[in-house]
N, C-alpha and C positions, 0 to 999 in steps of 0.2 A: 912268579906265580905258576907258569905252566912248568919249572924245571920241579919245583914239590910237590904238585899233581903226580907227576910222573914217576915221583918216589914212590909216593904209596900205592899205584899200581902195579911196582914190580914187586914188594913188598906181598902184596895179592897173588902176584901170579906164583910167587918161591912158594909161598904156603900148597898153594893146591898140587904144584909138583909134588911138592915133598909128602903130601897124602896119597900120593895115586902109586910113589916107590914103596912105602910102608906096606900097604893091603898085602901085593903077591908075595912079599918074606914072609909073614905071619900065616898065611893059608898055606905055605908049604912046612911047617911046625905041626900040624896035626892038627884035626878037626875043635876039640871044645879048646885046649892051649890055643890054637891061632885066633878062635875070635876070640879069645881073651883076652889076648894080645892084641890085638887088634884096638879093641875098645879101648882098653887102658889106654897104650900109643899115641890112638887117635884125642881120647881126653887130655892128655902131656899135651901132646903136639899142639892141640888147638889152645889150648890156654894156654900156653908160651907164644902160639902165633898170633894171639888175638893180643894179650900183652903189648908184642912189638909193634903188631899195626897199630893199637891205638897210640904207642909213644909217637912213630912213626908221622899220626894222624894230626896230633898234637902240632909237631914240628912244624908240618908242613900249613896248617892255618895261620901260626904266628909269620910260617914265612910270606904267603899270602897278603896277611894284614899290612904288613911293614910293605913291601912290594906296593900295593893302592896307594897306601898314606906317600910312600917315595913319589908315587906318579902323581896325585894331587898336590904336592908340593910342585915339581917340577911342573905346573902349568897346563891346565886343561883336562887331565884324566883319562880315560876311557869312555871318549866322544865319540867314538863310534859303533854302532847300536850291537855288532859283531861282538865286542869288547862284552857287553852282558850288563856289568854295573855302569850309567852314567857319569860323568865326569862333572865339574864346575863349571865350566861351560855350558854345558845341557842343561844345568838345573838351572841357571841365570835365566836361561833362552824360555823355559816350561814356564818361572817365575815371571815374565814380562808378558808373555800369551796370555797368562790369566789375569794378570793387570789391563789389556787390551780387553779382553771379555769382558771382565768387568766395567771400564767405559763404557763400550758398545750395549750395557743395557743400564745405564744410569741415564734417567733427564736432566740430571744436576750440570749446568754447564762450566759451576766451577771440579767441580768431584772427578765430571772428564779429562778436563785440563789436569789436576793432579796425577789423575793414573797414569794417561799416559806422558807424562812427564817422569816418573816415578820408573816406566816400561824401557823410557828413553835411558835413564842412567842403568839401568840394567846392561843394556845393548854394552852400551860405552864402556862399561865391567868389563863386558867380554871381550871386548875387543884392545882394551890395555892390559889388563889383567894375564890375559890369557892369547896373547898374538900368535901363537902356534897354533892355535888349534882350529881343525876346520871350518866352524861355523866362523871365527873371529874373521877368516879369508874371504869366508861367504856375504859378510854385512861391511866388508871395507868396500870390497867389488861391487854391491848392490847387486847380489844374487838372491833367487827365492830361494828359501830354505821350506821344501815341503812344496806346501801349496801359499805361504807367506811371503809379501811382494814389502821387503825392505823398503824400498824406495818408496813406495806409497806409504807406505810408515812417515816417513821423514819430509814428505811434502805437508803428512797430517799434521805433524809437529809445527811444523814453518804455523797452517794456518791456523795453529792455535790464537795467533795474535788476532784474528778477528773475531775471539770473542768478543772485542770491542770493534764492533764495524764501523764506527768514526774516526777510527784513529788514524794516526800517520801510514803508523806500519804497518795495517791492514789495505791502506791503500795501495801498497809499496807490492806487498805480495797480490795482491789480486793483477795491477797492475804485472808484472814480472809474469804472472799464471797468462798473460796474452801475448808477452812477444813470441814471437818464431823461434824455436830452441836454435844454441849455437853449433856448426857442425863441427865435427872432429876429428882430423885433429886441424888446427887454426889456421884458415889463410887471410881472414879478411878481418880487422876491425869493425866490429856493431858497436851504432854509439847508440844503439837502442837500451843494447847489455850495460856498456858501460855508464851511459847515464844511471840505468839501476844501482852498480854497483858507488858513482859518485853519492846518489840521494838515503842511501844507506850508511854510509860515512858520515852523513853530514845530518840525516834526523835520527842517528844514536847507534848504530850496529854494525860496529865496524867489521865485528869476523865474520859477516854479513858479504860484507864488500870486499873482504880480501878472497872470499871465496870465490867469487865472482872474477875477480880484476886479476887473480894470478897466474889462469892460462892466455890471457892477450897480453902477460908481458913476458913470461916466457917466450909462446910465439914471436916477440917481436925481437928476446936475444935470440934466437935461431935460428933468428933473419928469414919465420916464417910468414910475414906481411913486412915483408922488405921494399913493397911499391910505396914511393915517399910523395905520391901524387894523393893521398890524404887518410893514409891506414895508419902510420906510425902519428900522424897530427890527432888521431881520434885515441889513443893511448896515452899520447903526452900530456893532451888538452885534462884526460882525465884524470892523470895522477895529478897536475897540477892544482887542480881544484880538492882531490883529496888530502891536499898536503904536502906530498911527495914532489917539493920542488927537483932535490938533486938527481934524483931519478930520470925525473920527468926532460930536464935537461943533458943528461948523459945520452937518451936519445936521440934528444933535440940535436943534439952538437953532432952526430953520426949523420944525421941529415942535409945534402950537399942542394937540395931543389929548394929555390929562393921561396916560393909560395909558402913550404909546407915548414921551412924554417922559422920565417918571419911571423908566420900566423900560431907558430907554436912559443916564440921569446913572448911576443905580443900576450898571448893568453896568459904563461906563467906569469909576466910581468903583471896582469891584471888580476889575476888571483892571488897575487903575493902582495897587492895595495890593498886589497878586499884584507886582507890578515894586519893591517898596517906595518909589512914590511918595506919601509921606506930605501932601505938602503939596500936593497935586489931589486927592486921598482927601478930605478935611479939604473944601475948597472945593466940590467936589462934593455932598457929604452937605449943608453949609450954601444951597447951590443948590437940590436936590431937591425940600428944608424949604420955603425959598421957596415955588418954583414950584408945591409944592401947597395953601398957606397961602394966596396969592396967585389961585389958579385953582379955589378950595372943590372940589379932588381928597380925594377919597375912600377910594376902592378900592385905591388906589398909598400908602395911608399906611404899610402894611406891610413894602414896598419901603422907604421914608423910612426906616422902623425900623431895618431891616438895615443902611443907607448909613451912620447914625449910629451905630449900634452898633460896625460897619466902621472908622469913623474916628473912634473912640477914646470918644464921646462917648454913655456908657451913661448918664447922668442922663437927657438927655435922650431918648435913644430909646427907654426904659422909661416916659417920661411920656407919649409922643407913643403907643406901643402901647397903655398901659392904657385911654386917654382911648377912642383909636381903637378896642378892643374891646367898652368901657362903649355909643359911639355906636353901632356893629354890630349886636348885640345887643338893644339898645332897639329898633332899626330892626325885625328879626326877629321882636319880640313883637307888633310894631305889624301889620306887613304877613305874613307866614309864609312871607314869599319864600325866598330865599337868602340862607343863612344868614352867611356871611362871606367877602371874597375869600381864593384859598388863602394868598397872600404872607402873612397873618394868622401861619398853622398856624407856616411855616419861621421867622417874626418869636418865635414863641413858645417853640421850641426852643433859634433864639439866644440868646436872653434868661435862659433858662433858667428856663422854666415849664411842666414835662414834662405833667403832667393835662390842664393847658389847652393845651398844643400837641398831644394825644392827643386831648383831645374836637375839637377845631377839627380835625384829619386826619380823625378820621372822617365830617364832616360835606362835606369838601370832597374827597374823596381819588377819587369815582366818577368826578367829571368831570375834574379833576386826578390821575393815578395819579403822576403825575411829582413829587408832593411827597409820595410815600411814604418814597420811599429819603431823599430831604431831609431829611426832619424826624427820622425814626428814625437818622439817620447823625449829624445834630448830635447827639440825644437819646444817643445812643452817648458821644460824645467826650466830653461831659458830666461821665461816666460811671451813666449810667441804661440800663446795657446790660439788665440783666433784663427791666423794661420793654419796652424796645424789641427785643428778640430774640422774648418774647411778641408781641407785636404784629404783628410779620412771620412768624410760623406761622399768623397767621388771615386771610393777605394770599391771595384766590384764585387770582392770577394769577401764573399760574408766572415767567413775562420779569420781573414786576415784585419778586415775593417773591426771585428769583436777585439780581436787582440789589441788593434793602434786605440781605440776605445777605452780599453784595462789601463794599458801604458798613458793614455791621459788624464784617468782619472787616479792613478797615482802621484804623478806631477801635482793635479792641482789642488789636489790633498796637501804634498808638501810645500807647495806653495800658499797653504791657507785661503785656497778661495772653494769651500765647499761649494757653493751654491752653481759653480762650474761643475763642479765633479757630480751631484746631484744630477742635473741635466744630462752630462754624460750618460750617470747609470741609469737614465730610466731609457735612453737610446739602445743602450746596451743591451738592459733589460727586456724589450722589444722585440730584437732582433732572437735571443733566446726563445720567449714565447712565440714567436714566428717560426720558429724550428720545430716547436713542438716538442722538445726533447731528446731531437735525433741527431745532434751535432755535439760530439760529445768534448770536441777540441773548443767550441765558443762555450758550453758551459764552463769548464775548465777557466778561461778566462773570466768570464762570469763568475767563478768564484776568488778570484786573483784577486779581481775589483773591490770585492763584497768584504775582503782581508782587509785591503788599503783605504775602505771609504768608512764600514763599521771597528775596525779593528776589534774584533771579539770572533767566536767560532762558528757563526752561522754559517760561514762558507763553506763550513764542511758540508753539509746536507746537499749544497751545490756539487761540491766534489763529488761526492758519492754518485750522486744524478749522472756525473758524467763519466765516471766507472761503467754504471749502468747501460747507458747507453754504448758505450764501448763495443761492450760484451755480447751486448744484441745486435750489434752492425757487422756487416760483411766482413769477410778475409782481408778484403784488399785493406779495409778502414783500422780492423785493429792491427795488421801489420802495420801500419803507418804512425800510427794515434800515442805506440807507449813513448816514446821522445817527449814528445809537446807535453804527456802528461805528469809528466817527470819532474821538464825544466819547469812545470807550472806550478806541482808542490813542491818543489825544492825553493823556487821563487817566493810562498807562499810564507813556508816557514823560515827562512832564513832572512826575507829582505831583500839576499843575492840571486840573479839571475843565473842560470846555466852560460857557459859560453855562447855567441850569438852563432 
């Protein structure tokens, strides 16, 4: 383009010479001969020069045209506003602007939903279409373009799904809109994140989750959360649950600290029965045995208990617990330390040794509160509901006694004695109303219950309640709160629990 611009200005400039040599021969010819000459000359001249420059003129547009048509082939155009004509890139970008204007003054909340969804493929145009070109760099990176903030585009998008504000996925994103962003670049495992990115896997949107879940496992070949004291157990736990057994276990196998080993076979083993993979169940539980027999592990024999128990094999995980409580306990008399890990209490309920999984919860339940509802929920299915209905009327802690409350009145749902689980929920119920709305982890359970006792979707209205309340509570509460409300819809809709 600019080499035939430049043709036809030199074109220009030959012409005007060759007038300014003409005039002074003619004027020395003699007065009426030279302007006759002159005239005539200059009539020649310029109509042979006008002639060339318009062939000249011709040329140089065709070459022009072909030149843009090359550059819009070749990807993106003349993007840059210097450039003069617009490229394909720019017009996609100008096309989506007004797709976005145009939402932003429609009330139709389906008419929005299409525009900017319509705005959204546009982008996506641009940015495979045309990967060279500036702007395509500017919306990969989440730069503003102008005074346009990408990234607030793409969070709008996300919340499109709560044009249904009942839904799963609406919960999923508001809930996600409250954790603490991840910092960057990775050193630590958040199972706050990664619970999001399991409960996305699992109620329907997986490039959801992979989004999410593939800078902590990067970080973790980088060996940038290489402390095995519970960061690489918070990655494994959750590929495990998303499916990713061999993954999850290629990890796991890198990891030489018995705790963080055993608590990671254990999970995958428990999410691979949840899938009824019987025969990695099986192999797992014989692995675990190993690895702690093999490494004089301890405190994870508990864990062991439950893997074998898990995979079918009650001889032996009743011999491996007794032994393991017999050693415990010795220990205890000897030293007056601590008294036994909590995996013991939940290994004892499985088993089905109610006293002894009640005395072992009370002794481990203050620093563990989270193997309350465990152990009184197995103790429940059991059916040792009296028991453990007692038990969680002496529990202080209102979030924790709501919970063990959820977990019994699921038992005895499956156990068919509604008129237990009635009582329950109106205990339950109670303690809700007593809160007033402001605990947004016991509605949450509150609507666990409300799944397991009505099975239909009034719970949602619960759920929602306890979004709400969420959102309105302090820094400290919603940093705290997205886990529990996680594993509560994830629990809700699937049946399966989060790992404990």
């Amino acid at each position: 383009m600019a080499s035939a611009l430049s043709r036809v200005l030199a074109v220009l400039r030959t012409a005007a010479v060759a007038a300014a040599l003409i005039l002074p021969a003619a004027v020395a010819a003699g007065p009426v001969s030279a302007q006759d000459a002159v005239i005539q000359g200059d009539v020649m001249a310029s109509e042979a020069m006008i002639q060339k420059v318009a062939a000249e003129t011709v040329v140089a547009q065709d070459q022009v045209a072909q030149d843009q048509v090359a550059q819009d082939q070749d990807g993106g155009g003349a993007d840059s506003p210097a450039a003069g004509t617009p490229g394909p890139a720019n017009r996609l970008f100008v096309q989506a602007l007004q797709l976005i204007r145009q939402a932003d003054n429609t009330y139709d909340v389906a008419e929005e939903s299409r525009l900017l969804k319509e705005a959204d493929k546009l982008f996506n145009e641009i940015v495979t279409k045309y990967p060279d070109s500036p702007l395509a760099v500017q919306l990969v990176t989440n730069q503003f373009v102008g005074d346009f903030d990408f990234y607030e585009f793409r969070s709008r998008i996300r919340a499109l799904v709560c044009n249904d504000a009942l839904s799963s996925l609406c919960f999923l994103h508001r809930i996600g809109e409250m954790l603490p962003p991840v910092e960057t670049p990775i050193t630590a495992a958040r199972w706050d994140w990664l619970s999001l990115a399991v409960a996305y896997q699992q109620l329907g949107d997986p490039g959801r989750a992979k989004e999410i879940m593939a800078p902590f496992v990067s970080a973790v070949r980088r060996g940038g959360v290489a402390d095995s004291s519970g960061q690489d157990l918070f990655v494994a736990r959750a590929l495990s649950l998303m499916g990713q057994s061999p993954l999850a276990l290629d990890i796991t196998r890198q990891i030489n600290d018995c705790s963080t080993r055993i608590y990671n076979l254990a999970d995958i083993a428990k999410a691979a029965s949840w899938r009824g993979d019987a025969a990695l169940t099986n192999a797992l539980a014989d692995e675990a045995k190993s690895y702690a027999s093999s490494h004089n592990c301890s405190w994870e024999l508990g864990l062991v208990a439950q893997t074998l128990l898990r995979a079918g094999k009650e001889a032996q995980a009743r011999t491996l617990f007794l032994n393991t409580v017999e050693t415990q306990f010795s220990k205890f008399k000897e030293t007056r330390g601590d008294c036994c890990p909590p995996e013991l209490a939940v290994a004892a309920a499985d088993i089905g040794e109610p006293k002894l999984a009640l005395g072992l919860l009370s002794t481990v339940q203050d620093e563990n509160p989270w193997t309350i509802p465990a152990v009184l929920g197995r103790l429940a299915k059991r059916g040792e509901t009296a028991m453990a209905v007692a038990y969680a009327e002496q529990v202080a802690d209102i979030d924790t006694r709501g919970e063990a409350y959820a977990e019994l009145i699921e038992a005895a749902m499956k156990r068919g004695e509604p008129a237990v689980a009635n009582d329950l929920m109106n205990r339950l119920n109670k303690l809700a109303d007593d809160s007033a709305g402001r605990r947004p982890g016991l509605l949450a359970q509150r609507a666990k219950a409300e799944k397991a006792f009505y099975n239909d979707d009034r719970w949602r209205r619960t759920f929602q309640q306890a979004i709400n309340a969420a959102e309105k509570a302090s820094n400290f509460v919603r940093r705290d709160i997205g886990a529990p409300l996680l594993a509560a819809l994830v629990r809700i809709e699937t049946g399966l629990p989060m790992l404990d």
